[in-house]
N, C-alpha and C positions, 0 to 999 in steps of 0.2 A: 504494500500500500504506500503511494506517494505520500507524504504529507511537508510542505513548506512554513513554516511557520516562525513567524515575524514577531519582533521584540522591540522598543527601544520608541515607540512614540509617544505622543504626553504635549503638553501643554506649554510652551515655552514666548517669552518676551521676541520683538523684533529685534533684529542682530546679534541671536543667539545661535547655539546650534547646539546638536542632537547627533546619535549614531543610533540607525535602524541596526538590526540584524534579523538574517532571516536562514534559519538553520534545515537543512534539506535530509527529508530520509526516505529511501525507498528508491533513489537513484541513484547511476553512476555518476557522482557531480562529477568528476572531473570532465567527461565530454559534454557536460551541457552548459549551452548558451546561460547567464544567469542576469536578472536585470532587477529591476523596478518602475514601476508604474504609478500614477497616482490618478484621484478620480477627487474632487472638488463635487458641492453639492450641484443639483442643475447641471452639469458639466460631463462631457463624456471623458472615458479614461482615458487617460495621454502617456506618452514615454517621457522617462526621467533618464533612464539610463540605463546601457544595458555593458555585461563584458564578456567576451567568447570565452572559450576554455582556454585559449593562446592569449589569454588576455587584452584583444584589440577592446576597447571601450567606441558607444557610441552615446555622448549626450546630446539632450536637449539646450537649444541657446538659451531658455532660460534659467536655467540652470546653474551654465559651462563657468569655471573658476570659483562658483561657490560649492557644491555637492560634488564627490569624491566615490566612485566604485570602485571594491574592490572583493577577493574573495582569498579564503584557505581552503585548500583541498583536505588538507588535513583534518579540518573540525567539518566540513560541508557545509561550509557556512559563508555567504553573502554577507557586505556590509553596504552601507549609505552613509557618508560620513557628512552632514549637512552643515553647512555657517552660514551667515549671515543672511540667515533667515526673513522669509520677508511675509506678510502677512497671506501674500496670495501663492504662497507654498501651504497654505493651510487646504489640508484634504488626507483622504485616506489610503495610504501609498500597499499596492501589493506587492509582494516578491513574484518573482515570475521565473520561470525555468523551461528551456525548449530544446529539441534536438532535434532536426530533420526535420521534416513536412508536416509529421501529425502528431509526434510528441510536445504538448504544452502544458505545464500544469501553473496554476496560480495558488498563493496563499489565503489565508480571510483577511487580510490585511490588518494595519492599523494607524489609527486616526492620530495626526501632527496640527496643530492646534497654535498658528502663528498670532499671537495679540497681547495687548499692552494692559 
């Protein structure tokens, strides 16, 4: 059984920051693509960031120079290393994991809470 499962969101000030993690079991992480996703209220879900298993990274520009991907093979484990936080990063980010055409699995996510 896959299960993805995301830690480290919570409620923080603007120009703060935050590290997701999101701990993988029931795959081979090392070949799978691993990312993160986010979904805003009203909003459809968007890319935040993703990294191959070769570790190429693709982020969003709004993002890029604040948020940070990265992974260990070791623990199966995904991070999001987020700063300077801004209030419309405020949403609920999931972990995402993919290989091939039809393997995708996603997390239940958790909610990041950017306000003053």
């Amino acid at each position: 059984q896959v299960q993805l499962v995301e830690s480290g969101g919570g409620l923080v000030q603007p120009g703060g920051s935050l590290r997701l993690s999101c701990v993988a079991s029931g795959i081979l992480f090392r070949i799978y693509t691993m990312g993160w996703y986010r979904q805003a209220p009203g909003k459809q879900r968007e890319l935040v960031t993703t990294i191959t298993s070769g570790g190429d990274t693709n982020t969003a520009d709004s993002v890029k120079g604040r948020f940070t991907i990265s992974r260990d093979s070791a623990k199966n484990t995904v991070y999001l290393q987020m700063n300077s936080l801004k209030p419309d990063d405020t949403a609920v980010y999931f972990c995402y994991a993919s290989v091939g055409a039809t393997r995708t699995y996603w997390g239940q996510g958790t909610q990041v809470t950017v306000s003053s």
